[in-house]
C-alpha positions in Angstrom: -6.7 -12.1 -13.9 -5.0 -14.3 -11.7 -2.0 -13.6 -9.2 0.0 -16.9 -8.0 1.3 -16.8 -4.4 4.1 -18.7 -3.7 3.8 -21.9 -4.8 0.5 -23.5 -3.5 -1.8 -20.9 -3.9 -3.4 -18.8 -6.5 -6.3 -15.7 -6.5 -8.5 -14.2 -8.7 -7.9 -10.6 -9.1 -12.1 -9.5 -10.6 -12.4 -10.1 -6.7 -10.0 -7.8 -5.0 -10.7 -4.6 -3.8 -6.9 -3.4 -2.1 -3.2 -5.5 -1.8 -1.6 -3.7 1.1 1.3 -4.4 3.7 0.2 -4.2 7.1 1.9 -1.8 9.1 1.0 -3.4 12.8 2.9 -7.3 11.6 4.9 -8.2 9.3 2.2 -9.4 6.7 -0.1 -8.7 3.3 -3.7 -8.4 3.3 -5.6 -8.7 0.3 -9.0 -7.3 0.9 -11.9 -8.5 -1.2 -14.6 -6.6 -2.7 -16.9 -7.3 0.2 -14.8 -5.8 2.5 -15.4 -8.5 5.4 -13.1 -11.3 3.5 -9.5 -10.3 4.5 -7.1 -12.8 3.6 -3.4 -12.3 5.8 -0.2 -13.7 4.5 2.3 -13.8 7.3 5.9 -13.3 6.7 8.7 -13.5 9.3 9.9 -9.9 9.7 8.9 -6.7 8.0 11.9 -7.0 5.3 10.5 -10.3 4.1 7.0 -9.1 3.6 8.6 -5.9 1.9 10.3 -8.3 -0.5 7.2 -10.0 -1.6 4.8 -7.1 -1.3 7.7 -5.7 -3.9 7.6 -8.5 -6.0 3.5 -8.5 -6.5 3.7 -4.9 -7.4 6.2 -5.6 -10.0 4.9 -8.7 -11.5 0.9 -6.7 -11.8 2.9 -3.9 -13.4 4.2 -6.0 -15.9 0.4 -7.6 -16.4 -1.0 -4.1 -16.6 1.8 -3.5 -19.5 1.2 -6.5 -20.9 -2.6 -6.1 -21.3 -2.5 -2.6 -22.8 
């Protein structure tokens, strides 16, 4: 599966280990299988990375529903 970021950017979930907010800046990691590859989305303040980290969760629940 894939997940679309914004509007420039897409990844492919089969290589994904973890999606989480990080706690120390206001961004998402998304840590890949490998564990060395950490891709950081920066985000202004904490409540706009809450806001998208929100919005991922929803939209891969609604793929998980979808796919059962």
């Amino acid at each position: 599966m894939w997940l679309k970021l914004g509007d420039t950017e897409i990844i492919n979930l089969d290589f994904v280990s973890t999606i989480k907010k990080n706690q120390k800046t206001p961004s998402i990691e998304i840590v890949y299988h490998d564990l060395n590859n950490i891709k950081s989305l920066p985000f202004a303040n904490a409540e706009d990375r809450d806001k998208a980290f929100k919005a991922i969760m929803e939209n891969l629940s609604r793929m998980r529903l979808f796919f059962e």
